[in-house]
BAFI-3210 file (N, C-alpha, C; in Angstrom, 3 decimals, decimal comma, padded with zeros to 6 digits):
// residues 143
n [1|2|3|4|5|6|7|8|9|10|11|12|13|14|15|16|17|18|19|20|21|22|23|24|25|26|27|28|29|30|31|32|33|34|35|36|37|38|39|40|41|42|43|44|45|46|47|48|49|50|51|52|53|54|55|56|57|58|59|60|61|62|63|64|65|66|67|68|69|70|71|72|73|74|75|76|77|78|79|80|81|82|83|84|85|86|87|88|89|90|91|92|93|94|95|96|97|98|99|100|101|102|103|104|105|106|107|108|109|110|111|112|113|114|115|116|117|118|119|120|121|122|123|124|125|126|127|128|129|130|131|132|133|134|135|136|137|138|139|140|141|142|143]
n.u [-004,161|-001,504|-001,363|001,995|004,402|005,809|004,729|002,611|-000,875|-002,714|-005,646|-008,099|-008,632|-006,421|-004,430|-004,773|-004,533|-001,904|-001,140|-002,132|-000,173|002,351|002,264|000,652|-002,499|-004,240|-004,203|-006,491|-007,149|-008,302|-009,049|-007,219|-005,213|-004,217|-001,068|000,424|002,983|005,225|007,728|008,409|008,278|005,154|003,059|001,319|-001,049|-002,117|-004,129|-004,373|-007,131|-007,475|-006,056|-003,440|-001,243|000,433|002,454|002,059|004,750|005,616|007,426|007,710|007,075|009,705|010,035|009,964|011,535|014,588|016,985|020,225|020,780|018,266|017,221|015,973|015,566|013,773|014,631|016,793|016,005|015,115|016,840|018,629|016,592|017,165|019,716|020,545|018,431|020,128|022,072|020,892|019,470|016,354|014,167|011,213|010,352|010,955|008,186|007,498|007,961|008,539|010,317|009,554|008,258|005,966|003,553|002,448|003,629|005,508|008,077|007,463|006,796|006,112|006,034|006,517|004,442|005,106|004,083|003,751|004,975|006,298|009,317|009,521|006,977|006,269|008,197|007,394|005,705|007,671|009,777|012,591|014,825|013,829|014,052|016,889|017,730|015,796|017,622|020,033|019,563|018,769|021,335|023,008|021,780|022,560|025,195]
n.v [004,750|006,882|009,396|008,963|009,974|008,773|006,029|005,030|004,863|002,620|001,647|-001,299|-002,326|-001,775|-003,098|-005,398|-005,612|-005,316|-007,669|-009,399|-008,746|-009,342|-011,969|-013,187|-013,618|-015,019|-015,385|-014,553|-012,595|-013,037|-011,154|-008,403|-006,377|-003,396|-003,423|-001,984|-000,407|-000,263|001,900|002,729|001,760|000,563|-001,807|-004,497|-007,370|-009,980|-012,345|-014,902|-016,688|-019,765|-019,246|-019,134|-017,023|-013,680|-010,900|-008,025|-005,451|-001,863|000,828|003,976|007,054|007,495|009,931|010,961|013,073|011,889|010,687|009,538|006,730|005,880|005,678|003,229|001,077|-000,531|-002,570|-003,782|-004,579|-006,753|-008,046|-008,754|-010,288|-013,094|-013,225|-013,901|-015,844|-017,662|-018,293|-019,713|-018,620|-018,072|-016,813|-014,769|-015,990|-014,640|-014,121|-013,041|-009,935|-006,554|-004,556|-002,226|-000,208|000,479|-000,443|001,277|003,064|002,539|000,648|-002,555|-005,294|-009,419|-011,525|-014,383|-014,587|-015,254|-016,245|-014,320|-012,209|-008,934|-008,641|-006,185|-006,175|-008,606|-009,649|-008,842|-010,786|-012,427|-013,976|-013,409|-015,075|-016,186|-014,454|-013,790|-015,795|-015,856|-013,300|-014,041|-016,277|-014,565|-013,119|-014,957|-015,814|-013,328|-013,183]
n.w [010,496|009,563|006,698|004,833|002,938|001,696|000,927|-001,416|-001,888|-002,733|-004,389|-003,961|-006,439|-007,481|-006,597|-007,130|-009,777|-009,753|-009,070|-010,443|-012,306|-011,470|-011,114|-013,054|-015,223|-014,703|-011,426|-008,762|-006,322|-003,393|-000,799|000,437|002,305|004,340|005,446|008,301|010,289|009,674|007,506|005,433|002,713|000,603|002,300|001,961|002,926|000,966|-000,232|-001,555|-003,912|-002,664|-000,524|-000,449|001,352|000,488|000,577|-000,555|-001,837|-002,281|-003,923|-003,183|-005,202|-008,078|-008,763|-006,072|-003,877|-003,214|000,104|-000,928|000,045|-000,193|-002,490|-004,677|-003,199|-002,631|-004,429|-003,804|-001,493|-002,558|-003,466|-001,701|-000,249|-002,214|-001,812|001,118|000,791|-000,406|000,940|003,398|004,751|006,504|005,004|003,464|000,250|-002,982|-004,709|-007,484|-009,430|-010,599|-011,824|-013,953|-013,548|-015,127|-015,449|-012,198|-012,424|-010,145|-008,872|-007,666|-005,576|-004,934|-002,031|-000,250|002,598|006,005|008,733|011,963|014,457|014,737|015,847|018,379|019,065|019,675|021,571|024,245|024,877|025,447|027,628|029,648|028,781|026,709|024,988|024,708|023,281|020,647|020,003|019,941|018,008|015,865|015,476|014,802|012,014|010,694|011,129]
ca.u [-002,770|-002,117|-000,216|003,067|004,907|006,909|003,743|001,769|-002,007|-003,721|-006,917|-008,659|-008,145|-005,094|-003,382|-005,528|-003,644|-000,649|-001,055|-001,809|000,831|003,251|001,916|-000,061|-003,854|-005,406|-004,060|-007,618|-007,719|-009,215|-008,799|-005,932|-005,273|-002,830|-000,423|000,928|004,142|006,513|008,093|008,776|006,950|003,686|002,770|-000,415|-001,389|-003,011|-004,660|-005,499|-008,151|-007,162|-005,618|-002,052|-000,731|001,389|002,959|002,715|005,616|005,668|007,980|007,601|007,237|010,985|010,278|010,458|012,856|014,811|018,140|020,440|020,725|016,795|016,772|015,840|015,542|012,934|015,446|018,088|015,601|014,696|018,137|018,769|016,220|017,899|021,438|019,895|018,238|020,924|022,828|020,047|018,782|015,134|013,408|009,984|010,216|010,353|007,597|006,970|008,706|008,109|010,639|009,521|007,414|004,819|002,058|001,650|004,870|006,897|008,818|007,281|007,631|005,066|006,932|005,277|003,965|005,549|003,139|003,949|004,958|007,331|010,150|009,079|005,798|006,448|009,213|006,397|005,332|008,810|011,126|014,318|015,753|013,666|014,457|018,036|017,673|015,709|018,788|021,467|019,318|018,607|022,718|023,550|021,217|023,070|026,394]
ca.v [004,955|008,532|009,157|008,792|010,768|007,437|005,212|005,001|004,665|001,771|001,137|-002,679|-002,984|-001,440|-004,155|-007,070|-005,313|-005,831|-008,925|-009,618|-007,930|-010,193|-013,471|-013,507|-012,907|-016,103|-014,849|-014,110|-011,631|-013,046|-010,197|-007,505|-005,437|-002,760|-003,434|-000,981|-000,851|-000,014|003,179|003,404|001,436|000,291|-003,361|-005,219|-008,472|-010,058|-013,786|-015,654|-017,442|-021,549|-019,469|-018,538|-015,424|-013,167|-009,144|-006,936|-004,340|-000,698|001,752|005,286|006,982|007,676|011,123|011,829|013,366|010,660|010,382|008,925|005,011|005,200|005,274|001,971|000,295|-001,765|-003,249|-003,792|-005,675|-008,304|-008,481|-009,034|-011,768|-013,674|-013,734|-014,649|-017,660|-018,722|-018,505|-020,116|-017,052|-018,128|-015,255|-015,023|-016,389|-013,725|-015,259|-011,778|-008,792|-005,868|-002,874|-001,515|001,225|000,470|-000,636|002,228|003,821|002,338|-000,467|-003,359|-007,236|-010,173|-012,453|-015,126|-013,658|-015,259|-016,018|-014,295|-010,780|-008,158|-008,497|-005,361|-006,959|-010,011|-009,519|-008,219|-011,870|-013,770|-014,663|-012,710|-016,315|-016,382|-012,924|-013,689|-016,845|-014,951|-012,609|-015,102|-016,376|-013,563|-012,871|-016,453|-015,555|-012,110|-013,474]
ca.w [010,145|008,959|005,666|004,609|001,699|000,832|000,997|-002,332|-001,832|-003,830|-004,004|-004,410|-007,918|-008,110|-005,702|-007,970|-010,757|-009,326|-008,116|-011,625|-013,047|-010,832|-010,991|-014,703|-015,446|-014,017|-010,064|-008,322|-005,039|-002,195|-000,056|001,022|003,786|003,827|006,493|009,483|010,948|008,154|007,412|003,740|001,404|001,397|001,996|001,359|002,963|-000,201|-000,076|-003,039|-003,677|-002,391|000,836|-000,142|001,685|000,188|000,860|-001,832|-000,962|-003,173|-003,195|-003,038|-006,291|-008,144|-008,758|-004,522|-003,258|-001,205|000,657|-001,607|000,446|000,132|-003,967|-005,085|-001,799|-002,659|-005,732|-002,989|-001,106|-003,311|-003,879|-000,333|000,005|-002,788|-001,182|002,278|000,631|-000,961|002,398|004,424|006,371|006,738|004,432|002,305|-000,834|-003,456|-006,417|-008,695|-008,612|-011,273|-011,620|-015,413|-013,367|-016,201|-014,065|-011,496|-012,103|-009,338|-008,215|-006,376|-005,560|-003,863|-001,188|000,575|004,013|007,064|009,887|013,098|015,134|014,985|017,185|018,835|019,620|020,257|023,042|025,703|025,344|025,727|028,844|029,078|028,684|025,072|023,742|024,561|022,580|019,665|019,321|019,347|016,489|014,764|015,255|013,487|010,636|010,364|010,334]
c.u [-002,654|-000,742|001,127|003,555|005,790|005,719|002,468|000,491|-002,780|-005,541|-007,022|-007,917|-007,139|-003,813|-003,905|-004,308|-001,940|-000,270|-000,843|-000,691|002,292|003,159|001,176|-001,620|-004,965|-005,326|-005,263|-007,202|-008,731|-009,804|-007,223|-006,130|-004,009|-002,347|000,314|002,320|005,494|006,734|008,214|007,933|005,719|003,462|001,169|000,140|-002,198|-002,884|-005,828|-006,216|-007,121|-006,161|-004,273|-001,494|000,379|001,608|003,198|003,504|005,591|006,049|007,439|007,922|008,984|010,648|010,394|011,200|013,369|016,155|018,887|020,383|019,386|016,644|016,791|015,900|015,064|013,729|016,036|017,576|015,253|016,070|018,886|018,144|017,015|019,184|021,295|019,407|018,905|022,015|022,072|019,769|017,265|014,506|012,579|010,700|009,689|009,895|006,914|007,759|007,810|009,024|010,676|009,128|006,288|003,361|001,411|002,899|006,297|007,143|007,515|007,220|005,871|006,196|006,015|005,301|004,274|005,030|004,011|004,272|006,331|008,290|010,175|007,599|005,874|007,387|008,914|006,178|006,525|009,173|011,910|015,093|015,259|013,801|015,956|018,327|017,345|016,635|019,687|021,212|019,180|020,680|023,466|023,438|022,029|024,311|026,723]
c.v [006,295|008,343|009,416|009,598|009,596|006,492|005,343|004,304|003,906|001,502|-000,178|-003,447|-003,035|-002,725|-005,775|-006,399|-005,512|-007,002|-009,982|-009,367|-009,110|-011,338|-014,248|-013,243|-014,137|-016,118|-014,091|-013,459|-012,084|-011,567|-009,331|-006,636|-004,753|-002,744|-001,815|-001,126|-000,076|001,660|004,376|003,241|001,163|-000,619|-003,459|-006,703|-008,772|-011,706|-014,172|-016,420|-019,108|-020,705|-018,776|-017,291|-015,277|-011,404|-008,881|-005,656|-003,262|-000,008|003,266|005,566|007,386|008,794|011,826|011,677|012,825|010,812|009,182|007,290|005,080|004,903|003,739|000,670|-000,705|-003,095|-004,227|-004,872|-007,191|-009,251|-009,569|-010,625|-012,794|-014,308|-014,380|-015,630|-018,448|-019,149|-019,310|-019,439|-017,555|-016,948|-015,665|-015,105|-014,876|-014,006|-014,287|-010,669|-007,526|-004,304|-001,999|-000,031|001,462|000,548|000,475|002,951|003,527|000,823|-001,349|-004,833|-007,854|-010,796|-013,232|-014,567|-014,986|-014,861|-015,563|-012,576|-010,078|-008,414|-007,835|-005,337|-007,663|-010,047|-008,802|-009,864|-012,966|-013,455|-013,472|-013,650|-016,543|-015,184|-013,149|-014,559|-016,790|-014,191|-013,524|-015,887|-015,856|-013,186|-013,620|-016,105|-014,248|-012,434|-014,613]
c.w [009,422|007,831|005,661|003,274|001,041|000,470|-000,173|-001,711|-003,286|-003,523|-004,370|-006,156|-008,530|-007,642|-006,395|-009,847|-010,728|-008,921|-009,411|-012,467|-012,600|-011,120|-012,261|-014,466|-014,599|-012,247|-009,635|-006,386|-004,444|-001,259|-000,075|001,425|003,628|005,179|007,220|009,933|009,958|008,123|006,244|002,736|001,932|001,061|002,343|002,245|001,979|-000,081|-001,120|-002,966|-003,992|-001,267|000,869|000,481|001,508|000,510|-000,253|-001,107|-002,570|-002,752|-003,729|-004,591|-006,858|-008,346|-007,409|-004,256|-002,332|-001,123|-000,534|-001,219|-000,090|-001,735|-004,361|-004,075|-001,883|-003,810|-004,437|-001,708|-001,400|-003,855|-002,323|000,326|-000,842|-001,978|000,045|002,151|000,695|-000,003|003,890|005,431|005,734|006,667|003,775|000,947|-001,313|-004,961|-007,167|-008,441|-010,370|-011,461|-013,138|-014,784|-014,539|-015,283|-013,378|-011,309|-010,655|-009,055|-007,306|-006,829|-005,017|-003,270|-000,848|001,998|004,867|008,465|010,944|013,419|014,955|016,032|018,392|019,820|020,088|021,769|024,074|025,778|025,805|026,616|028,897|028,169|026,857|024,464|024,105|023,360|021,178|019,016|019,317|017,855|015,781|014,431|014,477|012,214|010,244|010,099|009,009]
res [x|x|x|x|x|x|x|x|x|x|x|x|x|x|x|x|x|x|x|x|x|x|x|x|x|x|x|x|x|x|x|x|x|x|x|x|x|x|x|x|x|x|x|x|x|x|x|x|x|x|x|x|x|x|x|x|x|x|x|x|x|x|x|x|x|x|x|x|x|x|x|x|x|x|x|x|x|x|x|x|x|x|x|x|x|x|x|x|x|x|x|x|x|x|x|x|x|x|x|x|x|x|x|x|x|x|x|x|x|x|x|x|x|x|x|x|x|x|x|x|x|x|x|x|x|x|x|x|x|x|x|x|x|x|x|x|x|x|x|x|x|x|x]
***
């Protein structure tokens, strides 16, 4: 994956620090993998020890220079999941969040991780008849 100018680079400990930082001091790091795909921030697959998988998401530091919509995006997301819960849009659970910028200076959250494929991916493997079916559901959940 080649770098990103929005995409903070953690290393191991830094994403167990965070993980900590989110969740309290007794939260143990199985593993984490830094996910692909994304554009802005930078997510983590991170799996605690007894199995749980969760996405650490981080945004870009606040001193780069961003388009004004993009400032605080990652806020605006967690905000986002919230209102979608509470509306029954089928979204990750958001169980830590963190916007002091103490930690590593920027913004970021955990969610629970949500087995399965990109839409983008996934719709080489479906039907016509199930990617029509997919968007009419994804269109429900939107309105």
């Amino acid at each position: 994956m080649s770098r990103s100018r929005t995409r903070i680079h953690l290393d191991p400990g830094e994403v167990t620090q965070l993980v900590r930082g989110a969740l309290g001091s007794s939260a143990r790091v199985a593993s984490a993998q830094l996910l692909d795909g994304g554009t802005f921030n930078a997510c983590w697959k991170v799996v605690l020890e007894g199995g749980q998988s969760l996405v650490l998401k981080v945004a870009p530091p606040p001193e780069l220079p961003l388009l004004h919509y993009e400032q605080d995006l990652l806020r605006t997301e967690v905000d986002f999941y919230a209102r979608a819960a509470q509306a029954g849009v089928p979204v990750p659970a958001v169980v830590g969040a963190d916007f002091s910028r103490r930690a590593i200076g920027s913004d970021y959250f955990l969610m629970t991780c949500i087995a399965g494929l990109p839409l983008t991916r996934a719709r080489r493997r479906l039907s016509r008849e199930a990617l029509r079916g997919v968007r009419a559901e994804l269109g429900r959940c939107a309105a």
